[in-house]
gemmi code that builds the backbone of each chain (N, CA, C; Angstrom):
import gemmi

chains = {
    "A": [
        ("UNK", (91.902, -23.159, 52.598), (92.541, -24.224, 51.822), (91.789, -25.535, 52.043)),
        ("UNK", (91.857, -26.531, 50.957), (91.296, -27.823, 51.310), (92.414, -28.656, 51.382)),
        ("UNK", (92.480, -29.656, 52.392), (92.808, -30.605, 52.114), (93.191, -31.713, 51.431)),
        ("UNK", (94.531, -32.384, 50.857), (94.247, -33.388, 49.894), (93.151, -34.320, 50.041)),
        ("UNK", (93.276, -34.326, 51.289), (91.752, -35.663, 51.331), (90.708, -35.314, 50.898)),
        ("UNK", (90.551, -34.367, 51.154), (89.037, -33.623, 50.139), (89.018, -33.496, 49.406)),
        ("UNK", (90.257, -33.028, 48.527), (90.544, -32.751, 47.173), (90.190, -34.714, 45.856)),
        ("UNK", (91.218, -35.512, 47.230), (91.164, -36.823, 46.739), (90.175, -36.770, 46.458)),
        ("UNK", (88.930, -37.143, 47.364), (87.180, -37.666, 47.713), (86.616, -36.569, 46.877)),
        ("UNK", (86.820, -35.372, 46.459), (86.347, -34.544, 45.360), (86.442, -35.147, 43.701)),
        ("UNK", (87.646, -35.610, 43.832), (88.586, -35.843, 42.318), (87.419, -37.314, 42.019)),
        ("UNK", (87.507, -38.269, 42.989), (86.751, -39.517, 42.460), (85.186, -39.552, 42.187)),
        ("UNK", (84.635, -38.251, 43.034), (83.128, -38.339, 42.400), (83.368, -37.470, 41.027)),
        ("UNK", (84.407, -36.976, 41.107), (84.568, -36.356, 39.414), (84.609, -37.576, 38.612)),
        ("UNK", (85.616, -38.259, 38.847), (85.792, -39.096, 37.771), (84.586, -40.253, 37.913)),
        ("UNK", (83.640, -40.306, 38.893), (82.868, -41.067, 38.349), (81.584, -40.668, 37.993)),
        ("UNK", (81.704, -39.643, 37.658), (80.730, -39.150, 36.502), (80.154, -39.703, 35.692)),
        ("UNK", (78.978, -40.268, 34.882), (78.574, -41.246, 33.944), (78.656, -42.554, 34.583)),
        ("UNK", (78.767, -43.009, 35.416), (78.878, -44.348, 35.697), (77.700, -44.672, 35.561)),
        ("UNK", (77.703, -46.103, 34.655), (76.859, -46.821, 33.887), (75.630, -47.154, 35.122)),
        ("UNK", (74.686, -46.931, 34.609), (73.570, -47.130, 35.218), (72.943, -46.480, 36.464)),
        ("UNK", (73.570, -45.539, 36.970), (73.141, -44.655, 38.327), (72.803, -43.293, 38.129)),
        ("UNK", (73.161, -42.588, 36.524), (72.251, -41.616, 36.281), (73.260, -40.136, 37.132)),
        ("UNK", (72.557, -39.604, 37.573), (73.485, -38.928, 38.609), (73.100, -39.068, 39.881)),
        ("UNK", (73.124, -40.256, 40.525), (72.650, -40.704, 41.800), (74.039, -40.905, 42.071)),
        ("UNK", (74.956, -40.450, 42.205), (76.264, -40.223, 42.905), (76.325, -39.731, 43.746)),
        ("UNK", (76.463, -40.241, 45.057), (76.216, -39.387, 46.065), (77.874, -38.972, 47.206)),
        ("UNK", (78.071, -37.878, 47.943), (79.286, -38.098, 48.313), (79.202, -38.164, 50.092)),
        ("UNK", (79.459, -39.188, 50.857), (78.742, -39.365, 52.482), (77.458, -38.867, 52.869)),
        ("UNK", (76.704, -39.883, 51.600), (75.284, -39.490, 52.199), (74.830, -40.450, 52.921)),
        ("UNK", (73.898, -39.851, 54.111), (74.150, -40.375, 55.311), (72.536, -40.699, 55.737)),
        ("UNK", (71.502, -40.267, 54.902), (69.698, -40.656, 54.705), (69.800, -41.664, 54.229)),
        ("UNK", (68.863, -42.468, 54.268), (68.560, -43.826, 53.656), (68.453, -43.737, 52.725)),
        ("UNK", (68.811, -44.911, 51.315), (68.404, -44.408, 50.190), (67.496, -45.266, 49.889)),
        ("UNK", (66.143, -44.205, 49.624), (64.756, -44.980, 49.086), (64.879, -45.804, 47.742)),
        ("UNK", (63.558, -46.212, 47.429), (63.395, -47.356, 46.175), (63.564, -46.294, 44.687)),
        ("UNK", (63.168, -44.849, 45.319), (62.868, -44.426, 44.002), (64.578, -43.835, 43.557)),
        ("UNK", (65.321, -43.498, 44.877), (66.798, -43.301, 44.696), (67.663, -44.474, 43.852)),
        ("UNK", (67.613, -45.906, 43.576), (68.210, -46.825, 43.404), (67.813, -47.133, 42.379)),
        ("UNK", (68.634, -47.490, 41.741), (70.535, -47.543, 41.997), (71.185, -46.614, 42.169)),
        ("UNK", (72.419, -46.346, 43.120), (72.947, -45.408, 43.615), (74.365, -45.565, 43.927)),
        ("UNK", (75.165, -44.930, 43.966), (76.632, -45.326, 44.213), (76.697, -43.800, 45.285)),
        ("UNK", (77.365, -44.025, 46.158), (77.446, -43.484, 47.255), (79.394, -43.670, 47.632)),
        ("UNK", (80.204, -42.270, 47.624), (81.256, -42.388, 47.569), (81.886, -42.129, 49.517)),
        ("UNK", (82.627, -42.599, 50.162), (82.874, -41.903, 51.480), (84.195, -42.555, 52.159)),
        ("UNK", (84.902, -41.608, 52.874), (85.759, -42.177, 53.379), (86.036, -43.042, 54.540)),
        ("UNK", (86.727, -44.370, 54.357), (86.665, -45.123, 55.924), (87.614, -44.740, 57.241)),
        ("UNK", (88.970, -44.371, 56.301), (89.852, -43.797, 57.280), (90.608, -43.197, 57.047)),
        ("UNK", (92.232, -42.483, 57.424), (93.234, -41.817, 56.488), (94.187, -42.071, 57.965)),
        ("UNK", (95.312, -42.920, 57.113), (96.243, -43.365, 58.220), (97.523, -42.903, 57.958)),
        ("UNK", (98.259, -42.452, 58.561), (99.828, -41.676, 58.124), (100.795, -42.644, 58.879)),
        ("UNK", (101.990, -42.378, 58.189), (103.435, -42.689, 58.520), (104.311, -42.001, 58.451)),
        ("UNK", (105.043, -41.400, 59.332), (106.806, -40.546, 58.634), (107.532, -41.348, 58.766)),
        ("UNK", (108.321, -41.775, 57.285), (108.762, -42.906, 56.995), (110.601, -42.214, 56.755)),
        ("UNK", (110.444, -40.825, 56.141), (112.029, -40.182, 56.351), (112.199, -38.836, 57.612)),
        ("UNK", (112.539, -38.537, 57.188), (113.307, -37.418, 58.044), (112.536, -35.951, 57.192)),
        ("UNK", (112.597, -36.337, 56.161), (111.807, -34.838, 55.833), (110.703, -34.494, 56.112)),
        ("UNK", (110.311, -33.944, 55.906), (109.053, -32.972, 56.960), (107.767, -33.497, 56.045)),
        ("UNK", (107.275, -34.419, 55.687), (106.104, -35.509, 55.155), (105.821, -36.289, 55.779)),
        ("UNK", (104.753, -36.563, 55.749), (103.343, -37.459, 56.082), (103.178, -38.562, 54.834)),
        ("UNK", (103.475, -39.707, 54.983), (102.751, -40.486, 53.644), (101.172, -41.234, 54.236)),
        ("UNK", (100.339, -40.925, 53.430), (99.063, -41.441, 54.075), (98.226, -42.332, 53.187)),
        ("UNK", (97.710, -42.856, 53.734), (97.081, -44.238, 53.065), (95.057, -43.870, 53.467)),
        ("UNK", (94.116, -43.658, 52.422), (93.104, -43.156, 52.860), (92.295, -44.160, 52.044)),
        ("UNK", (91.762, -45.080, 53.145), (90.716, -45.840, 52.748), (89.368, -45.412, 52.285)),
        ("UNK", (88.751, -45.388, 50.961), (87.518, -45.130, 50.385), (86.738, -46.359, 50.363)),
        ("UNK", (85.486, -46.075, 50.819), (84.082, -47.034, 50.446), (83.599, -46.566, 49.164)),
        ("UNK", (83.007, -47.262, 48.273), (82.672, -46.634, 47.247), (81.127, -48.032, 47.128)),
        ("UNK", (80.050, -47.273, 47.609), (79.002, -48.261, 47.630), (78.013, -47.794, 46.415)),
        ("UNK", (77.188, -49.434, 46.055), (76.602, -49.876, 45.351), (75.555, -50.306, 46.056)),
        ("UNK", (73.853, -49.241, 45.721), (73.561, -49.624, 46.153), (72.017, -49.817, 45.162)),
        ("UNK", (71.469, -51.581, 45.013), (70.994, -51.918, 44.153), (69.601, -52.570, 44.231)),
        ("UNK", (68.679, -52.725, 43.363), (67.168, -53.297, 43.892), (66.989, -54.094, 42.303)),
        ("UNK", (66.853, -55.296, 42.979), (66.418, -56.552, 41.722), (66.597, -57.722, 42.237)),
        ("UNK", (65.943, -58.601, 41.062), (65.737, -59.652, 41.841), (67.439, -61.010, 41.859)),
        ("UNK", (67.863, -60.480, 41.867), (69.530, -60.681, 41.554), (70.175, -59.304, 41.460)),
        ("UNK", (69.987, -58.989, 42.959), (70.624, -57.695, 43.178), (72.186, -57.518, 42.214)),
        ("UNK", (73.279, -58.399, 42.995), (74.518, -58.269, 42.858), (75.040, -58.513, 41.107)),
        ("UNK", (74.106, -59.206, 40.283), (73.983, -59.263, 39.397), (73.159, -58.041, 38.565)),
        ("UNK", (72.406, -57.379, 38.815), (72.686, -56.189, 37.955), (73.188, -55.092, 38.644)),
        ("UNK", (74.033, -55.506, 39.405), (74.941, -53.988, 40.099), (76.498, -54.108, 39.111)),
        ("UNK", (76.346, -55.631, 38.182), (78.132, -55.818, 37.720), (78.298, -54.357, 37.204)),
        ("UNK", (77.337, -54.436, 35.991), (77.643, -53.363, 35.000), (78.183, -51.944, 35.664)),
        ("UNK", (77.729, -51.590, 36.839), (78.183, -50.338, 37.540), (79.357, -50.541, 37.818)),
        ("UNK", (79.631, -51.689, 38.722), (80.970, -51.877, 39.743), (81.555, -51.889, 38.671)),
        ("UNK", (81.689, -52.487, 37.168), (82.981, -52.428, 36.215), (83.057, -51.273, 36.054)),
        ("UNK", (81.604, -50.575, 35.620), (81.890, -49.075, 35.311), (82.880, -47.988, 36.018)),
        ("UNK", (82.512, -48.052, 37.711), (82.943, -47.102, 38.827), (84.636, -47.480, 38.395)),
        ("UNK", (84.747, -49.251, 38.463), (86.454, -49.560, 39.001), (87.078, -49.024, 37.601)),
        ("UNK", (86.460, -48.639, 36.499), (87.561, -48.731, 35.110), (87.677, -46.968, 35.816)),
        ("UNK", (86.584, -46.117, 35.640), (86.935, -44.484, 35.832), (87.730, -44.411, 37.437)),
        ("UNK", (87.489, -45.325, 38.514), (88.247, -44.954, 39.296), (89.926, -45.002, 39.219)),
        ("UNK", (90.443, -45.803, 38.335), (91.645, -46.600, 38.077), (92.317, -45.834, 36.731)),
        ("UNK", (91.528, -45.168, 36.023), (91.831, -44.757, 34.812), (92.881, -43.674, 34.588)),
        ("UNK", (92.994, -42.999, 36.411), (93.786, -41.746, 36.734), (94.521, -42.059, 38.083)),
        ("UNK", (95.890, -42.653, 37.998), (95.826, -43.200, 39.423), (96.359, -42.671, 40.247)),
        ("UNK", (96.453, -40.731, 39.604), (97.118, -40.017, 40.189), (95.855, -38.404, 40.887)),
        ("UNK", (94.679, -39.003, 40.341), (93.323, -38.653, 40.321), (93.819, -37.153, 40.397)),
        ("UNK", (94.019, -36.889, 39.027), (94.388, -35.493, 38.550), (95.984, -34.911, 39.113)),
        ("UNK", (96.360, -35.382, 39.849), (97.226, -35.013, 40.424), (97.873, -35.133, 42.056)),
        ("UNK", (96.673, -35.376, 42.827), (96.921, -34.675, 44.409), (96.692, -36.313, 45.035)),
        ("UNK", (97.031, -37.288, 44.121), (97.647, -38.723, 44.794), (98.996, -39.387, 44.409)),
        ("UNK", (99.682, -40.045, 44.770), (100.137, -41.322, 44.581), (100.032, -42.495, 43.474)),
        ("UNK", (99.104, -42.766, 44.483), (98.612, -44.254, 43.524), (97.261, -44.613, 44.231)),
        ("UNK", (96.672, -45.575, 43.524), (95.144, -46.002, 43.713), (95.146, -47.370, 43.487)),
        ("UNK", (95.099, -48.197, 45.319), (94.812, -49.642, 44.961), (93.672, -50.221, 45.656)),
        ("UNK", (92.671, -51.218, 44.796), (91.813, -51.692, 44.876), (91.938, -52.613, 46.087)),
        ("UNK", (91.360, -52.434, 47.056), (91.437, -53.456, 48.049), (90.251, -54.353, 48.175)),
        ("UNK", (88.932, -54.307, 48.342), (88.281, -55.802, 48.526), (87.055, -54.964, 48.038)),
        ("UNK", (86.085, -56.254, 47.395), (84.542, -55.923, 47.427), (84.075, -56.755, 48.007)),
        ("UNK", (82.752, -55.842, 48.881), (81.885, -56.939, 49.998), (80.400, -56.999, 49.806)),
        ("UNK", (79.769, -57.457, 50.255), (78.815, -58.226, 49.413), (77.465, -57.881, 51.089)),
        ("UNK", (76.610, -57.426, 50.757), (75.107, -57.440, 51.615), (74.180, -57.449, 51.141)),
        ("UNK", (73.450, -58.686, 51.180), (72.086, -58.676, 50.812), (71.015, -58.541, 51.738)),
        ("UNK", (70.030, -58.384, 51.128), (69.153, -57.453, 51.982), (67.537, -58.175, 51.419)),
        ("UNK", (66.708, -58.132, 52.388), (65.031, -58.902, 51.846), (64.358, -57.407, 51.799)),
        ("UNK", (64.059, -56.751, 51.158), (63.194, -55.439, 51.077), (62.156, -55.539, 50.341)),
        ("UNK", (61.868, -54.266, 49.762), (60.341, -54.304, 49.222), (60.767, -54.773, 47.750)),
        ("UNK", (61.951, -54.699, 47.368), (62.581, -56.039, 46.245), (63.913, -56.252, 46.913)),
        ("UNK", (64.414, -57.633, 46.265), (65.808, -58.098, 46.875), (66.724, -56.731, 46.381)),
        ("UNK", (67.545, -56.800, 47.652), (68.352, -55.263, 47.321), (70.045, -55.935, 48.065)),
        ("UNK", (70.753, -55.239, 47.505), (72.487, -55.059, 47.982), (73.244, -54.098, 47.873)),
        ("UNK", (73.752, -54.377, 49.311), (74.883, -53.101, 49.224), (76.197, -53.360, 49.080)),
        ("UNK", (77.065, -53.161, 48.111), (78.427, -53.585, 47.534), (79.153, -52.438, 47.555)),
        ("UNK", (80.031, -52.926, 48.447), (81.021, -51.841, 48.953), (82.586, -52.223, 48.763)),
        ("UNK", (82.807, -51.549, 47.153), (84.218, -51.183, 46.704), (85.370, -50.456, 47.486)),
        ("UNK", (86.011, -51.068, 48.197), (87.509, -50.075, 48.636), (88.552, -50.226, 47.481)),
        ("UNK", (89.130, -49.089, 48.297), (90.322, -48.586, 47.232), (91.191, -47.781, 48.699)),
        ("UNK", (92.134, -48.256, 48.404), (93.238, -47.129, 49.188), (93.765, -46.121, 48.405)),
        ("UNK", (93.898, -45.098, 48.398), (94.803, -43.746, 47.810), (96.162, -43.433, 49.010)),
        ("UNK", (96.940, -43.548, 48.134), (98.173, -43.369, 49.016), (98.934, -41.522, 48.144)),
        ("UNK", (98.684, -40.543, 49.354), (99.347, -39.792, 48.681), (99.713, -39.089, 50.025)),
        ("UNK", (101.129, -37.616, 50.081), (101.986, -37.727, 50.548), (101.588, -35.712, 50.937)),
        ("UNK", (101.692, -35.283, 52.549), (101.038, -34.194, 52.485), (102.552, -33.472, 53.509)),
        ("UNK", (102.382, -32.501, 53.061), (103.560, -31.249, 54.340), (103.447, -32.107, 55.935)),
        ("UNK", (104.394, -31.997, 57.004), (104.129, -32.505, 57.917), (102.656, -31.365, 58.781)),
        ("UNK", (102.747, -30.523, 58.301), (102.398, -28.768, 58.759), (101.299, -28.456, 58.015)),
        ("UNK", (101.164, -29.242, 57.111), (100.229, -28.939, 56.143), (99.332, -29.752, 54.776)),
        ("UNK", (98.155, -29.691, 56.045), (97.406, -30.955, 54.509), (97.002, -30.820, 53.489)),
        ("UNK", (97.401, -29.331, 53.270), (96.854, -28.706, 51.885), (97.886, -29.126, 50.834)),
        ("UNK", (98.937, -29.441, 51.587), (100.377, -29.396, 50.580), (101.075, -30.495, 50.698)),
    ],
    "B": [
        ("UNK", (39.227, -74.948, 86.299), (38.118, -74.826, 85.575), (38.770, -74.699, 83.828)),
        ("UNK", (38.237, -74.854, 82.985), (38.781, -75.325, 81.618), (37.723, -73.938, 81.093)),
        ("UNK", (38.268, -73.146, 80.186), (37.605, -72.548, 79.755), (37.573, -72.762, 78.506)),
        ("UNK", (36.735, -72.851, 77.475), (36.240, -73.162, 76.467), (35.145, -72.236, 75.326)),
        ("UNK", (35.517, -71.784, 74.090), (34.726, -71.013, 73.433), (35.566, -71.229, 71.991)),
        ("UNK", (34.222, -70.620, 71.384), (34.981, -71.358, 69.447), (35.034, -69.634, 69.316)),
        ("UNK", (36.376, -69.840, 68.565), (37.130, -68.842, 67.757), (36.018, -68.744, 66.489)),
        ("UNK", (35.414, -67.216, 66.072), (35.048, -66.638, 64.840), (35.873, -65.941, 64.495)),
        ("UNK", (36.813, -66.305, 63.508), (37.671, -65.613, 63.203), (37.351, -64.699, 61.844)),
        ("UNK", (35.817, -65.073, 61.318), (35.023, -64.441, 60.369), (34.833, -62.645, 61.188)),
        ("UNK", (34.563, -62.439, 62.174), (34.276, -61.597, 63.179), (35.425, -60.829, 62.816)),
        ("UNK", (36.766, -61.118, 62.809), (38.021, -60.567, 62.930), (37.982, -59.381, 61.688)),
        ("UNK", (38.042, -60.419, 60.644), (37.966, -59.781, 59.503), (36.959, -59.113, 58.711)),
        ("UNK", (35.902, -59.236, 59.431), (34.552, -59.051, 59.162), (34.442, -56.888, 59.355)),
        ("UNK", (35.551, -56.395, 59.304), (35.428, -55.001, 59.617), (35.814, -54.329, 57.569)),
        ("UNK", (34.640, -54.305, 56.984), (34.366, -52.986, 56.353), (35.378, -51.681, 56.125)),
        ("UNK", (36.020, -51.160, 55.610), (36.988, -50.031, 55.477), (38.253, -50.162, 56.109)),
        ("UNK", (38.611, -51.015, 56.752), (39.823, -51.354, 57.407), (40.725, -52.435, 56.775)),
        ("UNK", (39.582, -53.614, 55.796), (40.037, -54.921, 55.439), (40.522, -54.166, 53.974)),
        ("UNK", (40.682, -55.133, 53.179), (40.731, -54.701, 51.796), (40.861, -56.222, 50.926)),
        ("UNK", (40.326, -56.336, 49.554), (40.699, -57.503, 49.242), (41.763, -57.997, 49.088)),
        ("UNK", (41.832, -59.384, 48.929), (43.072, -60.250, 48.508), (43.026, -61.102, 47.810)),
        ("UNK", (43.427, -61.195, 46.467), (43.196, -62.495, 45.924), (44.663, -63.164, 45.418)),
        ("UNK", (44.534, -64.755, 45.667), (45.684, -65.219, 45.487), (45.111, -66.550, 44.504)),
        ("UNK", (45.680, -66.624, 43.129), (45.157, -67.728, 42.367), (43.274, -67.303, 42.396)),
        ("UNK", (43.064, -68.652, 42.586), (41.143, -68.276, 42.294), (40.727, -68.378, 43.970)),
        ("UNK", (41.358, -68.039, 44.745), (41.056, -67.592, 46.037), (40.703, -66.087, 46.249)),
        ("UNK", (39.722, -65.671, 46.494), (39.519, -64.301, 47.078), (39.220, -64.053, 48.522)),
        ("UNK", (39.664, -63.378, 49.283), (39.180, -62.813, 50.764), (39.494, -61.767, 51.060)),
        ("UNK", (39.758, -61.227, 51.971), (39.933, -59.286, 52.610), (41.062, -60.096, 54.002)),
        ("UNK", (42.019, -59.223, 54.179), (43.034, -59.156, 54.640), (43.281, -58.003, 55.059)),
        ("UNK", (44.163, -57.548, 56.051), (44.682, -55.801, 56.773), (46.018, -55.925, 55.848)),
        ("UNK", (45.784, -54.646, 55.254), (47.609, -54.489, 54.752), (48.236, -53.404, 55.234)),
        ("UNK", (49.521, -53.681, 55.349), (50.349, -53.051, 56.219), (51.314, -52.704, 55.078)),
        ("UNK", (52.284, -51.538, 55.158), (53.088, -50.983, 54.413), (53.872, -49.872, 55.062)),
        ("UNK", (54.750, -50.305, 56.444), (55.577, -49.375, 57.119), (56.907, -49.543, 56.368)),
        ("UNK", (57.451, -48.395, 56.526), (58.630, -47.988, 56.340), (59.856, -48.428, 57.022)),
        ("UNK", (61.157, -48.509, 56.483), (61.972, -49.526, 57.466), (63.564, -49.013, 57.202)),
        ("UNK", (63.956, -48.618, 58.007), (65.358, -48.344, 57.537), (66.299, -50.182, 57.836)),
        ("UNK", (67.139, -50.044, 56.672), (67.728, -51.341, 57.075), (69.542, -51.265, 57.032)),
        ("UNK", (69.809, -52.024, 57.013), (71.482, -52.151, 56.014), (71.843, -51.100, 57.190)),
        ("UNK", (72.028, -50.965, 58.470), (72.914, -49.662, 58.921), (72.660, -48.897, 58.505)),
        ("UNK", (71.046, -48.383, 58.365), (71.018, -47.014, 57.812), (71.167, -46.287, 56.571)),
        ("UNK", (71.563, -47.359, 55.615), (72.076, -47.732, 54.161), (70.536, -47.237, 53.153)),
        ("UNK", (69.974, -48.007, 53.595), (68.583, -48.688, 52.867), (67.132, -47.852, 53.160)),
        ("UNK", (66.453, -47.816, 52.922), (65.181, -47.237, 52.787), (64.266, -47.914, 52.373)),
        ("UNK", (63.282, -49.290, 53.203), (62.410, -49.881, 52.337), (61.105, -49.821, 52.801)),
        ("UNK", (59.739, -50.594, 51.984), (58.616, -50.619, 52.636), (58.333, -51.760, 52.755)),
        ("UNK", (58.172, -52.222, 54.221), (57.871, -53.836, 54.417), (56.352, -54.002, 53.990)),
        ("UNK", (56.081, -54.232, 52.728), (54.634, -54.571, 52.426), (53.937, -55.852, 52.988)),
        ("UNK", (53.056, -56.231, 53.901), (52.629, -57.293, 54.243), (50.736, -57.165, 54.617)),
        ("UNK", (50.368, -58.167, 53.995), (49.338, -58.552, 54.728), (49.003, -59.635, 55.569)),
        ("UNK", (47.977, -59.717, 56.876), (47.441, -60.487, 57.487), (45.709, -60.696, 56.907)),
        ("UNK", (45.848, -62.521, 56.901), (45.365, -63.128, 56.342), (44.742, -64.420, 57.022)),
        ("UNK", (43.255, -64.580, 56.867), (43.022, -66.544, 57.767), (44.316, -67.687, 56.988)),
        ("UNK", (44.984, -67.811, 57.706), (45.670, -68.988, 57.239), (44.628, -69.957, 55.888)),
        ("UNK", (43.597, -70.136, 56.879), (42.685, -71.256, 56.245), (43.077, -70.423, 54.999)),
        ("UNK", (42.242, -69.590, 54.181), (42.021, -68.491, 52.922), (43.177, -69.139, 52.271)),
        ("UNK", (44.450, -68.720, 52.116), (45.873, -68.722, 51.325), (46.632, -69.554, 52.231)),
        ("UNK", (46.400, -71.095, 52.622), (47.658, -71.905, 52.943), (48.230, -72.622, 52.308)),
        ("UNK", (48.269, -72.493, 51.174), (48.584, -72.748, 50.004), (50.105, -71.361, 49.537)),
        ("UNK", (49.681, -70.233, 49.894), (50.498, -69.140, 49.784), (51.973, -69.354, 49.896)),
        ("UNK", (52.768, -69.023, 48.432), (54.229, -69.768, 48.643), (55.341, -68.936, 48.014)),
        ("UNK", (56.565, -68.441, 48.774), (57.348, -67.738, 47.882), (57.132, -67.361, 46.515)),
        ("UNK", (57.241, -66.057, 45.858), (56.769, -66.128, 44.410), (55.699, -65.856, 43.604)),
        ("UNK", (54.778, -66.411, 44.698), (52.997, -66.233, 44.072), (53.255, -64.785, 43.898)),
        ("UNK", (51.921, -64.748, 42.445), (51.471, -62.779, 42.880), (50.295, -63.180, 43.514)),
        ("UNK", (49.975, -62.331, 44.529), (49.067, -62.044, 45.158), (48.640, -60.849, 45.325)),
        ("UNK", (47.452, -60.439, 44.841), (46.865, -59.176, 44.331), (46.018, -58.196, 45.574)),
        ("UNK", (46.646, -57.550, 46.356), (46.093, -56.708, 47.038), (45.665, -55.500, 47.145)),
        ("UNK", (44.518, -54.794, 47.434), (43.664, -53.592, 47.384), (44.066, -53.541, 45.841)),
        ("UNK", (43.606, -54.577, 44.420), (44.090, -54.322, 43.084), (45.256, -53.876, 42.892)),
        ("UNK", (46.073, -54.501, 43.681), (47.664, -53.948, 43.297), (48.446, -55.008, 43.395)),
        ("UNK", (48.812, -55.507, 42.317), (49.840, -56.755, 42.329), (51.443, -56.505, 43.155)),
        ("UNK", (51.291, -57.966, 44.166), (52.649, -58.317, 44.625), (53.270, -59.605, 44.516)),
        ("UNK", (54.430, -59.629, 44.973), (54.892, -61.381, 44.950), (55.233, -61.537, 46.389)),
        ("UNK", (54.771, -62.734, 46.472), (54.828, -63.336, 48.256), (56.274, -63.552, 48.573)),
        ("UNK", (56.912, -62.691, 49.302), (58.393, -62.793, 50.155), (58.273, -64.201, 50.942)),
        ("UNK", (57.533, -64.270, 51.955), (57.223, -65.447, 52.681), (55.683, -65.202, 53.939)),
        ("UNK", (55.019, -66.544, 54.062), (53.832, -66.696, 54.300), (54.314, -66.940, 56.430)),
        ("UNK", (54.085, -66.080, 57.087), (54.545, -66.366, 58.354), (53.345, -66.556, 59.337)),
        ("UNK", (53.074, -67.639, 59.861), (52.090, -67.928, 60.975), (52.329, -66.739, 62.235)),
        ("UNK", (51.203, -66.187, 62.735), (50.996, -65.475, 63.699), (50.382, -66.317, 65.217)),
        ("UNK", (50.847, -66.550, 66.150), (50.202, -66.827, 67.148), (50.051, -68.218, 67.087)),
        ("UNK", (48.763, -68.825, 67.113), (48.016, -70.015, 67.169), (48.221, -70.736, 65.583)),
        ("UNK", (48.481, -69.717, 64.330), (48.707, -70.276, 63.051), (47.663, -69.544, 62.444)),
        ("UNK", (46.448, -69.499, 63.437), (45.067, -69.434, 62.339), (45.213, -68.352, 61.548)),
        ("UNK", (45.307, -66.869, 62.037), (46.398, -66.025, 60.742), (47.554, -66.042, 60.466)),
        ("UNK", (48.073, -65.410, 59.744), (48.651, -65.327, 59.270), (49.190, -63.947, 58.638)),
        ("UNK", (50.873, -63.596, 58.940), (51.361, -62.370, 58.229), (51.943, -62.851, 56.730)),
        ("UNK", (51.342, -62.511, 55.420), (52.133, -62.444, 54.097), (53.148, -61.789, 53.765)),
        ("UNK", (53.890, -61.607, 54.046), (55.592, -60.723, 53.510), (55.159, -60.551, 52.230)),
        ("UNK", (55.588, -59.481, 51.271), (54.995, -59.426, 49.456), (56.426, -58.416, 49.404)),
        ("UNK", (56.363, -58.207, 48.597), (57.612, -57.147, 47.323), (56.860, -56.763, 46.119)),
        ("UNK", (56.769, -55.676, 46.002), (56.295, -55.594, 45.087), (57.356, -55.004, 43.910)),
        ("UNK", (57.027, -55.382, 42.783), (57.417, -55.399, 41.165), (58.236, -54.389, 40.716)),
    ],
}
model = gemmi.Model(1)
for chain_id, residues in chains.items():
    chain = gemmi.Chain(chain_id)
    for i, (resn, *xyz) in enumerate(residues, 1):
        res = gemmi.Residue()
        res.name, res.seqid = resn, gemmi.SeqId(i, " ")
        for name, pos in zip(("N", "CA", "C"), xyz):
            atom = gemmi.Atom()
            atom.name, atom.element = name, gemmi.Element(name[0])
            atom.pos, atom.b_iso = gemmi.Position(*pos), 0.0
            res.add_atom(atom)
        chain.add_residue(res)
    model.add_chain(chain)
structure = gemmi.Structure()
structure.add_model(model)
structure.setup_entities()
């Protein structure tokens, strides 16, 4: 069985399929450097997955922080990464039940790294929390 | 005792198959270029720090922006950094 969390972090590189300008450089916790000839690249991974039992019934409600990075080469990096980041946030948001095996999907902060390389480059890193709700016994369910 | 001797720094650069040209504006000379690999960003990033060393004297003029054309391969100057005493010099470049 998989996990909702996997299932989640499965469902969002689905839905960001086509995202404007990265081609299929979607990557899911890739963890190599990404070269000049890789970029632009969006790189999807999880930061954390935090639970609460909030009733008495036998559930877990969990809150699973996603990075969702941007990663870009120009000479106004953060400026031609917009067109992606609108792209990623409309398909990430578009399902906020990401097929089914969430809750809800809220946008929490974008952060900003610039970088002096062999062209000006940035890494823009989209969170999103997914809040969805698993068996106490079982994270499949 | 004071020791004393004049710097040829013609000597330096004066090595055949190792140098390569450089021209910046209507300046020409031979420079070492360097092009290591660099992980950056936490591991994020993947770049090549392109740089050459250069006589100061040659390109002190050399300024964010310029292209500066090395082994016939155009770059733009990142930044012009004094080495040591000044008299060379490391060029930071990006290329295009």
């Amino acid at each position: 069985m998989t996990t909702k969390r996997e299932s989640i972090l499965a469902a969002i590189a689905t839905a960001l399929d086509g995202t404007t300008g990265v081609s299929t450089r979607i990557y899911r916790t890739r963890v190599d450097p990404v070269d000049r000839a890789a970029s632009p690249a969006v790189i999807i991974q999880p930061l954390r997955d935090v639970c609460v039992q909030t009733t008495s019934l036998p559930k877990l409600d969990w809150t699973l922080t996603v990075r969702i990075t941007v990663i870009e080469r120009a000479s106004i990096p953060d400026q031609a990464a917009d067109d992606t980041i609108e792209s990623l946030h409309s398909k990430v948001m578009s399902d906020l039940t990401l097929g089914g095996v969430a809750h809800d999907v809220i946008p929490v902060r974008t952060e900003f790294e610039f970088l002096e390389a062999d062209q000006p480059a940035a890494v823009i890193g989209c969170e999103y929390e997914i809040k969805y709700r698993t068996d106490v016994d079982d994270l499949s369910q | 005792m004071t020791l004393s001797f004049t710097e040829d720094l013609d000597a330096f650069f004066d090595t055949p198959g190792f140098t390569v040209s450089v021209v910046l504006g209507d300046t020409t000379s031979v420079g070492y270029f360097e092009s290591p690999n660099e992980i950056i960003a936490d591991g994020v990033v993947l770049t090549t720090d392109y740089a050459v060393v250069v006589k100061t004297s040659d390109f002190s003029t050399a300024a964010r922006g310029n292209t500066m054309t090395v082994d016939s391969v155009d770059y733009t100057v990142r930044e012009p950094m004094l080495l040591d005493d000044g008299k060379i010099m490391r060029v930071m470049l990006m290329k295009d």
